[in-house]
C-alpha positions, -999 to 999 in steps of 0.1 A, spaced: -231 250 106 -249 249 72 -216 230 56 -211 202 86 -220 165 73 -254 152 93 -235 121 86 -198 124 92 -167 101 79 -164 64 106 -127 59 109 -124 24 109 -125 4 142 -100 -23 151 -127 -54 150 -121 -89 172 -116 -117 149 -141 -140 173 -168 -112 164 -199 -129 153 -219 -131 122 -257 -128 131 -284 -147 115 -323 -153 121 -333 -151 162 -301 -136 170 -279 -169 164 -242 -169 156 -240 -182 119 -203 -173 112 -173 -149 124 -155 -119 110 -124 -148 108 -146 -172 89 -155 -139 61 -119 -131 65 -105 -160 53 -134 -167 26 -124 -127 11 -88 -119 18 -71 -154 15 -59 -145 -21 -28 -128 -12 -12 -138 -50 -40 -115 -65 -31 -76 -75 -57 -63 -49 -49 -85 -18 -10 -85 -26 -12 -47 -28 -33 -46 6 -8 -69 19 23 -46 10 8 -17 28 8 -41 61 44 -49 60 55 -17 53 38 -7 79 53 -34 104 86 -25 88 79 12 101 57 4 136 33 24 123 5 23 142 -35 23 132 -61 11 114 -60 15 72 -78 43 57 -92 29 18 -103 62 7 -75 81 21 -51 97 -2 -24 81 5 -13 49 21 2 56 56 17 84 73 52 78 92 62 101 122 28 121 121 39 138 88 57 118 64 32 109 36 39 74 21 26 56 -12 26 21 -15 30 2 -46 32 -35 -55 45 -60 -84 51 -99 -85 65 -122 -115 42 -151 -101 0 -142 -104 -30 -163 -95 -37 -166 -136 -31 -189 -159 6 -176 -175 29 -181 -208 59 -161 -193 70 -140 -158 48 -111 -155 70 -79 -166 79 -54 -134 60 -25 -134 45 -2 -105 13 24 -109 29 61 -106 -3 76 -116 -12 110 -102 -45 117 -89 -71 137 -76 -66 134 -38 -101 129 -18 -108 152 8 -131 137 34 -141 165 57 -150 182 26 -165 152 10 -146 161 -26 -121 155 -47 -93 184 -50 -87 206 -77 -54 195 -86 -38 162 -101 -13 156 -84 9 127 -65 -4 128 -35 25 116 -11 62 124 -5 74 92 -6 70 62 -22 79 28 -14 77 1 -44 71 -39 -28 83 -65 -51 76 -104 -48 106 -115 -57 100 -153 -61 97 -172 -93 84 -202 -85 50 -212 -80 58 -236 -56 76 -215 -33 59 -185 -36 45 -172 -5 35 -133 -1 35 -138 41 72 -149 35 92 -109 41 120 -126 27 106 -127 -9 100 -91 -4 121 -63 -22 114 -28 -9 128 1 -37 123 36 -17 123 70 -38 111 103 -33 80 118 -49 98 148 -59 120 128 -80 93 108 -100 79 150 -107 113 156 -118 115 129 -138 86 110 -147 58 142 -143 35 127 -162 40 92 -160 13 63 -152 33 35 -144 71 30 -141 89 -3 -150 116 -18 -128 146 -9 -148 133 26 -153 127 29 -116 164 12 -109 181 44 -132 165 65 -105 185 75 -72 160 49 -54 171 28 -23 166 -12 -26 167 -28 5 150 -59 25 121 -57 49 145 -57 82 163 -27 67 136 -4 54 131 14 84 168 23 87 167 34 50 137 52 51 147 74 82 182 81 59 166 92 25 141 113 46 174 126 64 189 136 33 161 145 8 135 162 31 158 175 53 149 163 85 
């Protein structure tokens, strides 16, 4: 009893978007849908886009559940199946000379363990699979990250980014195309999913 937390980890709630903001004498001043369109209506920039990746991957997948920041990876498919999500786009929210140049963070890591409140000992990738998101569009006037079919979706195992990348902190597109990854679009990534884990996890 003298290692358990007086203050455990809160798994995040599902919140009602109507849920309001309290100011002085108890009066609504705003709503969780007010804050989440003032914070999270960016969807061009690296942090939203990346955030917004996760949630059609996991739609793609029918994964069910609230996102976990701090966990150490991004979702978990059929109970088990660890899956890292990563995201690029030509188009950003800055000013720009040129396309942005495809590239996708690879970088292992300490995982965080939060019933122990600590980071493990070992650097490692944390997940065993990875799916890459791409923005495909071009065009700053058509560009539209809630659009799926902009997406491109390039699915390879972790085992084959140790094999071949072991140290690596970011892979570029045409690296990551030499690999044996699957590309597919957002209505087939379930179906190609299930198939790699089929044939490369052995289930």
């Amino acid at each position: 009893m003298g290692d358990a937390f007086k203050y455990p980890a809160i798994p995040p709630c599902q919140l009602n978007e109507n849920s309001p903001i309290i100011g002085a004498n108890g009066k609504q001043i705003s709503t969780l849908t007010d804050y989440w369109k003032w914070a999270h209506s960016d969807l061009l920039g690296n942090t939203e886009r990346g955030i917004l990746a996760e949630y059609l991957v996991k739609l793609a997948l029918e994964i069910s559940g609230n996102r976990l920041s701090w966990d150490k990876y991004d979702l978990l498919y059929k109970d088990h199946i660890r899956i890292e999500v990563k995201s690029s786009a030509y188009i950003q929210t800055w000013s720009q000379k040129e396309l942005s140049a495809i590239s996708f963070s690879i970088r292992p890591s300490f995982g965080w363990n939060a019933n122990t409140n600590s980071y493990e000992d070992t650097q490692k990738r944390q997940s065993d699979i990875y799916i890459f998101c791409l923005l495909t569009s071009k065009e700053q006037e058509t560009i539209q990250p809630t659009d799926t079919s902009q997406w491109e979706f390039y699915i390879l195992p972790t085992r084959v980014l140790d094999e071949h990348k072991p140290s690596a902190k970011s892979i570029s597109l045409s690296a990551l195309t030499k690999l044996p990854v699957r590309k597919c679009r957002f209505e087939e990534l379930r179906q190609n999913l299930d198939e790699m884990i089929e044939v490369s996890l052995g289930e």
